[in-house]
N, C-alpha and C positions, 0 to 999 in steps of 0.2 A: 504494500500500500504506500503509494505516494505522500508523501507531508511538506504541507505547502504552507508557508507564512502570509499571511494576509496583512499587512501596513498599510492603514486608511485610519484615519481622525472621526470619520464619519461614521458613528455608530450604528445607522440603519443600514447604509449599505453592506460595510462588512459583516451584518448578520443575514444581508439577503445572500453575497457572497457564500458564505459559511455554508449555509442551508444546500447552495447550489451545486460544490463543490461534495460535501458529506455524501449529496443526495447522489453523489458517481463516483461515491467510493475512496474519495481525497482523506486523509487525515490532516485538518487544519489548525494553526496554532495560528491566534493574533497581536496585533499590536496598535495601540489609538492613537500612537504617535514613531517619528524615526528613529529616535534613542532607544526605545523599547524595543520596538523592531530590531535595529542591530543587536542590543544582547540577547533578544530569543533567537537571533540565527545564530550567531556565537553559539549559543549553549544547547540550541535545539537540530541544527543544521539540516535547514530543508531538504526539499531536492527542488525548488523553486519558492521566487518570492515575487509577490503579488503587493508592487508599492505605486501608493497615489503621489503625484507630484505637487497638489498644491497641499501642505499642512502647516497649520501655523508652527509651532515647535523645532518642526526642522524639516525641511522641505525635501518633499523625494528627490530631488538632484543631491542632496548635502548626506541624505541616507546611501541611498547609492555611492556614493564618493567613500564612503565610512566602509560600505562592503567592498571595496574594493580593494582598500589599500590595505585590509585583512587577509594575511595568507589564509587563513582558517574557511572564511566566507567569500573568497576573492569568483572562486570557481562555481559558485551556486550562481544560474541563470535567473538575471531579472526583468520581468513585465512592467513597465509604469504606466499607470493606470490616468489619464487627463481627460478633463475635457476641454479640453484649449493645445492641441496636438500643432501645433506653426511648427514651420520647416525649422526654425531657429532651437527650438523647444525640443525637437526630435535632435535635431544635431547636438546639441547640448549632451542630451541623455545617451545618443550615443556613442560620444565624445568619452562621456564617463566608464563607457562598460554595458549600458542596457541591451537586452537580449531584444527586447522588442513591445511595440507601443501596442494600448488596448484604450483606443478613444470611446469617451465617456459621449452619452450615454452607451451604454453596450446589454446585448439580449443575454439568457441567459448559454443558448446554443454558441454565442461568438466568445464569449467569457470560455468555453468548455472547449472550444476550437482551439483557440489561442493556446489556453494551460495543456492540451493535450501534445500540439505543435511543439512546443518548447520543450516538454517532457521526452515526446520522440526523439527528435535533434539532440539532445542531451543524452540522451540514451547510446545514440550510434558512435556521438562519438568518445564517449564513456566505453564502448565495445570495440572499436577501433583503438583507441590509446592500450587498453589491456593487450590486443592481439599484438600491439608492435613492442608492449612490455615483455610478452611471451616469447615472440621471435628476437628479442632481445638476450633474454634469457637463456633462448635455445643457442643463438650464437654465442654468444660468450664463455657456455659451458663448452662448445663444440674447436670455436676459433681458438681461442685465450692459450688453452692449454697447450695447444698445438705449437703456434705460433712462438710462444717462452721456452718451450720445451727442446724444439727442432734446433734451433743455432747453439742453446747450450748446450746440447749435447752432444754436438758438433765441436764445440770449445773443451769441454772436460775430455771426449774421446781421444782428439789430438795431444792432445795436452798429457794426458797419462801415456801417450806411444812416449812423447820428447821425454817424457820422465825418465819412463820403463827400460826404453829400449833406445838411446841416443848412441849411445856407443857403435851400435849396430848400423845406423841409419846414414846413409851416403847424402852430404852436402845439398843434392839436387830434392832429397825425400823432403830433408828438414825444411825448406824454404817451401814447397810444397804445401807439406802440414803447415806451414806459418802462415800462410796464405789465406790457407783453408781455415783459420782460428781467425784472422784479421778479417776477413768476411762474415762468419758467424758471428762475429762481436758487432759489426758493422749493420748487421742484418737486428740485430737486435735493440742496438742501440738505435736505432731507426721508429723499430716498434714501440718502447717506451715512448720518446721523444714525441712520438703522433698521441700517444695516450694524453701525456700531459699538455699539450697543444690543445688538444680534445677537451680536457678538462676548464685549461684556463677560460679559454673560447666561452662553455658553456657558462660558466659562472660569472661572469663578465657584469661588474655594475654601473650605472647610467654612465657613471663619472669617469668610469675607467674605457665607456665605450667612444667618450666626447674625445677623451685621450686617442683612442687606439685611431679614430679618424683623424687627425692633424696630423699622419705621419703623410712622408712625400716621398714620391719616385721620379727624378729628373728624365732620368733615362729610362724608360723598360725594356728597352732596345737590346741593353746588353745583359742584363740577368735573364734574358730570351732566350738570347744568343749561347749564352755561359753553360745555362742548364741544359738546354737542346743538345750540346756537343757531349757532351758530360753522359748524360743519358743513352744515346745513339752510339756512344764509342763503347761505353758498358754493355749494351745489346748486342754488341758486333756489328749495328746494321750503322755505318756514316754515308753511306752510301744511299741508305733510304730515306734520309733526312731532307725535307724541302724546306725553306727559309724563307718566306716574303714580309719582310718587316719594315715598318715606320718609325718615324720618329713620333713618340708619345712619351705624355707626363701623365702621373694619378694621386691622387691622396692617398696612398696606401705604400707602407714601409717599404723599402728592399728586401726585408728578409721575410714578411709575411707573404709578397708577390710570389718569391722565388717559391716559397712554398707552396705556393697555389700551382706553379705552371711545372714543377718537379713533379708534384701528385698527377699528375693531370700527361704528362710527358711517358710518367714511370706504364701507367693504363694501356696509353697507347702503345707502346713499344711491350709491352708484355704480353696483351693478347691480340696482338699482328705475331704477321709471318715474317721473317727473313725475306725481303725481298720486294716487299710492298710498301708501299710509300704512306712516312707519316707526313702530313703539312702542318706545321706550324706558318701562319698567318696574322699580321696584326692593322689595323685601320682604324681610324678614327674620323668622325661624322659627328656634326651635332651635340658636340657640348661630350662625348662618350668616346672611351676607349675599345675598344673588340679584339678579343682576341679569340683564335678559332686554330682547335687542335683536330684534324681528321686524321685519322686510320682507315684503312683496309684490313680491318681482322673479325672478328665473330661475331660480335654487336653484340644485342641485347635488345630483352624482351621488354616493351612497353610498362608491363607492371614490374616490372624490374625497377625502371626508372622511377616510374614513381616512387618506388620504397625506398631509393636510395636513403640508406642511416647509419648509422654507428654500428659497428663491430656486423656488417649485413655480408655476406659473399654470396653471390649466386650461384645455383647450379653447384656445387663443389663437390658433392659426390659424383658430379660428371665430367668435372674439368679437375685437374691437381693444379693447385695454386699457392702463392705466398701471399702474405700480407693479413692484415684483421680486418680489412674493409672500412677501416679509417678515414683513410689518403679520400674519397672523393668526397666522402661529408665533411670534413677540415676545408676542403679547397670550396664546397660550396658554402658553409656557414663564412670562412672568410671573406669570402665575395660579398656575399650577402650583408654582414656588418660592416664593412665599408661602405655602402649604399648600392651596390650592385645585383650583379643578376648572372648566373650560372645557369645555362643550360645544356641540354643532350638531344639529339636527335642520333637514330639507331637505327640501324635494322639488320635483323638476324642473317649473319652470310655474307653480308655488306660494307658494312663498319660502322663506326661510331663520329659524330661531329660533337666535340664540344665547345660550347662558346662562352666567353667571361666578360661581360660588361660591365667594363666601371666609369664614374667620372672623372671626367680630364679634368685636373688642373686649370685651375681661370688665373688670368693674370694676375690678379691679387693674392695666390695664395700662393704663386712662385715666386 
């Protein structure tokens, strides 16, 4: 059974409400003013609040504003209930956080439409957030282990041969195994380093994100250039490296960019073939930088894209793969809190395009 807060000053109506709601099944808790209202949803926690916006005491905007900035109540969907619904008045409310307006007068069917609507909506995506909690889960149990597990045990295995057996091992071996340790180390130090990036990224507060925006890239011309070589000469493939680049400036660090177009580099060149061309591409139009990384390798499936998240790899009991599925939600959350825009277009067999839009640089901020 649903339990729904009712905030109205109006003592008839919220007893007509009450009745109307009971009468299909609602559990209703109220309140005659918005102070009240917020601590019965504090202490009572709907699954929906039913608040009027004219009350003397404290006016459904200032209630609202109060659930909001409540981690507790922040996520309970709110209706505000007017009868003076202006385009100003809606922008306000949904400036604030409101789920959505229920202009007074209202029947008892659109009162039951409304709360039922928002209860739905609330519901899917309450069942959606749990399933990518699960698939979350399921990676992490699946990825994590693997991923930590695989390079160290590649570092202790060598590492006990050099111990064990050096005496025995010819100049050419030992350099060999050292190799093969300075890779595994490298490989892992890789994986952490995306963890806490992952970490920092999410946690990120207003103040620290006003910061993270005033960083600047004169050039991105050459940490393009830097990583693209960098990446394609570790592939084996220099050869299938295509280069068309501008000159462009962005608000965004040198070492967060690199990070973006390395994650994004590493993709393309891992599942491509030897022998097919990645393009690295960059232009700029209209106030925006573009940058556009195409492969020729196996693509990916539509719903793929869309899930793209944390710790996600696709298909992996089909394909054998490195990595924890980090690297493209790092390169897209970074975009994105710059004020940009990452996308993909795919298609299976085909390849992959991906694009990163960010703001150029205006004269004033070089």
């Amino acid at each position: 059974m649903a339990k729904i807060l009712v905030i109205d000053d109006d003592a008839s109506l919220r007893e007509v409400i009450q009745m109307a709601l009971e009468h299909a099944g609602f559990e209703v808790i109220e309140a005659d003013n918005g102070a009240i209202g917020v601590q019965n949803a504090c202490a009572q926690l709907p699954d929906l609040i039913l608040c009027d916006v004219r009350m003397e005491k404290m006016d459904g905007y200032r209630t609202l504003a109060a659930l909001r900035q409540d981690t507790v109540t922040a996520p309970i969907p709110v209706i505000l209930m007017t009868g003076q619904a202006d385009t100003a008045g809606m922008r306000q409310g949904m400036e604030l956080g409101a789920d959505d307006y229920l202009s007074k007068p209202f029947t008892v069917p659109q009162l039951l439409a409304a709360v039922n609507a928002r209860l739905k909506k609330n519901q899917t995506v309450r069942e959606l957030a749990e399933r990518k909690l699960a698939d979350l889960r399921a990676n992490i149990s699946l990825a994590l282990p693997h991923e930590l597990l695989t390079p160290l045990n590649g570092i202790l295995g060598f590492t006990d041969i050099l111990i064990t057996d050096h005496s025995h091992l010819q100049p050419d071996e030992i350099v060999s195994m050292s190799e093969a340790i300075r890779d595994s180390a490298k490989r892992l130090h890789r994986l952490i380093e995306n963890f806490l990036i992952f970490a920092q990224i999410e946690l990120l507060q207003a103040d620290q994100l006003q910061a993270l925006r005033e960083g600047q890239t004169l050039d991105l011309r050459k940490p393009i250039e830097r990583v693209a070589q960098v990446r394609a000469g570790r592939a084996g493939r220099a050869e299938d490296l295509v280069l068309e680049l501008c000159e462009a400036s962005a608000a965004i660090t040198e070492d967060y960019f690199t990070k973006i177009v390395d994650e994004l580099l590493e993709n393309a060149f891992k599942f491509s073939t030897l022998g097919s061309p990645v393009q690295v591409q960059s232009v700029t139009g209209n106030g925006t930088f573009v940058l556009r990384i195409a492969d020729q390798g196996r693509g990916m499936k539509s719903e793929h894209i869309a899930e793209v998240g944390a710790y996600m790899q696709f298909e992996r009991k089909i394909y054998e793969q490195q990595g924890s599925g980090l690297g493209l939600t790092i390169a897209k959350r970074l975009t994105e809190l710059h004020g940009g825009e990452l996308s993909i277009q795919s298609e299976l067999g085909i390849g992959t395009t991906v694009e990163v839009t960010l703001p150029c640089l205006t004269v004033n901020q070089s």
